[in-house]
N, C-alpha and C positions, 0 to 999 in steps of 0.2 A: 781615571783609573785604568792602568795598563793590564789587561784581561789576554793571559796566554792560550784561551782555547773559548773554543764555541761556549761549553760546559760551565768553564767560569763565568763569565760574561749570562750566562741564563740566573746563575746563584745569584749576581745582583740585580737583574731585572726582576727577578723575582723578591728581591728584597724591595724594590719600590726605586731604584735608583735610574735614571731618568737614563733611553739609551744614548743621548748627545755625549755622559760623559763618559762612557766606556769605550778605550781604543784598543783593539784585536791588534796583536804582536806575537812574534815566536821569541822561543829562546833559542841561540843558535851552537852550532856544533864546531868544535875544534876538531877541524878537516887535519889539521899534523898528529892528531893523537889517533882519529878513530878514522881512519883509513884502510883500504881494501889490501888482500894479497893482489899478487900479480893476476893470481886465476883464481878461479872458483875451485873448489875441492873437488878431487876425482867420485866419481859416484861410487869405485869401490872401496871405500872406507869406511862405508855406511855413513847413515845420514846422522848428523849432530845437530841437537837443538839446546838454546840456551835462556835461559830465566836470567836479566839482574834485576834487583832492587830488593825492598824488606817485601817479607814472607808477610803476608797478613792478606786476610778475608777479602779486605776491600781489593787488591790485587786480582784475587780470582785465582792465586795459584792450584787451587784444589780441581776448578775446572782443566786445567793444562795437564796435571798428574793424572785426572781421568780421562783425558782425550786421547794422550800419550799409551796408556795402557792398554786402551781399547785398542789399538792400534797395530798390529803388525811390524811398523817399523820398530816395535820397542823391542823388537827380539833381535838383533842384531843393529841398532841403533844406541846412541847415549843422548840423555837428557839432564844436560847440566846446571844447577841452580846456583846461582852466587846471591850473598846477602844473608843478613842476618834473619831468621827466625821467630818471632813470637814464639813463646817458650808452648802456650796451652794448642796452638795451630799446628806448630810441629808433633804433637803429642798427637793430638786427632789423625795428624797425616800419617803417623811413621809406617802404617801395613805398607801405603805407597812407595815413601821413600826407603823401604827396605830392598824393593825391587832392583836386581844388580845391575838395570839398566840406566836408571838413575844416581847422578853422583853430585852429593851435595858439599860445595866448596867453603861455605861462609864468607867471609870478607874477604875481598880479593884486590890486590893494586895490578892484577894485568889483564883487564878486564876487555881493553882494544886489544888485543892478542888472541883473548878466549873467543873474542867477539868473530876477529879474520879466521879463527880455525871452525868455526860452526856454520851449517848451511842456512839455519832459521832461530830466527826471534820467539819468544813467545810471549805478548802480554794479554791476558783475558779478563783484564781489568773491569769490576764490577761501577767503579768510577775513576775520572784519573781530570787533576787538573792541566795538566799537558806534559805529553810521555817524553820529553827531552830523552832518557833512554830508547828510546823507538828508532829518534832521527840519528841516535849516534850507531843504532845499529845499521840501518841505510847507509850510512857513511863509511862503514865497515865492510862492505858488500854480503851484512847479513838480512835473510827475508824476514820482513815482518811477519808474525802470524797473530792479528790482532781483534780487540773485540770493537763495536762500533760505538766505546767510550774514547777509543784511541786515534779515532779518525780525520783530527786536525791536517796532519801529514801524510798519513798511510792512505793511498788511495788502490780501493782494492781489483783486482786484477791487472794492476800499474806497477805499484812497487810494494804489493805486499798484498795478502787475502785476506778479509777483514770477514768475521762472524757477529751476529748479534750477542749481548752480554749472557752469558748462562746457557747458548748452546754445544753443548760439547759434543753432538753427532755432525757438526759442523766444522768445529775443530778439530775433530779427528779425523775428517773427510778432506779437513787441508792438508793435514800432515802426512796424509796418505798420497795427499796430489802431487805433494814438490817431492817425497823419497820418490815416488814412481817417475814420475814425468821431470827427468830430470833439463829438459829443454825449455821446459816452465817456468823450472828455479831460477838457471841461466838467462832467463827474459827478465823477471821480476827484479834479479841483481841489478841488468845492466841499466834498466831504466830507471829504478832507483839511482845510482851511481850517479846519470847523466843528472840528476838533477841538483845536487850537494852544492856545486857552485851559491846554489840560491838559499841553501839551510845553514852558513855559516855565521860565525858571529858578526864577520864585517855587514853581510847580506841583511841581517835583524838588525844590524846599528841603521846600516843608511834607511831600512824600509821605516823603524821607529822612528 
């Protein structure tokens, strides 16, 4: 059984499945589509941060809209969400997502694009069986800002700052570190970056 992440690989041990047949693999990232700009974004433009995948609970989007809000940088900041919605989630959310800082895209096909134009990721994932969206954001030269469901990849203080699931004074103390401490972001990029060589698809064929 090919188990993409720590998390998976627990759901069957915990089913009773013996650990000799479970082998630990990535999925890997297409280095031609989700590739860095030339430079990181000037720090005056304010700071951009990006959500993809579907809207829903298990996500933890709700945590990210209140991190974000708490935050300072939302006043001269954009936080941009792609993906579709749960119809009853977005209903609970909208006071959030009414905020003009916030701009919600839906389905998007230029998602490597949105990805080079933003300084930080954001998944606060209540569970996740392996954030494929994570490593294509690394690969994009954007920062993770991750929870420690997402931590297959993301190593924090490395290539990304990883929080526990459900703290948002945590998450918003990250997002407060990369706008400020703009030599941080620049770190966390570059060393992410160096490592992509090892997260691509050819990289997961030969290690599979």
């Amino acid at each position: 059984l090919l188990c993409p992440s720590d998390f998976t690989a627990k759901t069957f041990l915990d089913a009773g499945f013996q650990k000799g047949k479970l082998v630990r693999f990535i999925y890997g990232v297409d280095e031609k589509m989700f590739h860095p700009s030339a430079a990181a974004r000037p720090s005056g433009q304010g700071f951009k941060m990006i959500y993809v995948g579907v809207a829903a609970v298990r996500k933890g989007l709700h945590f990210a809209f209140e991190a974000w809000l708490n935050s300072p940088t939302s006043k001269n900041g954009e936080f941009l969400v792609v993906g579709g919605f749960i119809p009853a989630y977005r209903e609970k959310l909208a006071p959030m997502l009414a905020h003009p800082s916030v701009k919600v895209l839906g389905h998007r096909n230029d998602v490597p694009a949105l990805m080079r134009d933003c300084d930080a990721f954001v998944m606060p994932s209540i569970e996740e069986g392996f954030g494929l969206v994570c490593t294509e954001a690394i690969a994009s030269g954007c920062v993770p800002l991750v929870s420690d469901a997402c931590t297959d990849l993301c190593r924090h203080e490395f290539n990304s700052l990883v929080h526990s699931v459900g703290d948002v004074p945590a998450l918003t103390e990250h997002i407060n570190r990369l706008n400020q401490d703009r030599s941080l972001l620049s770190k966390l990029r570059e060393q992410g970056l160096r490592d992509v060589s090892t997260l691509t698809w050819e990289a997961a064929g030969h290690s599979l």
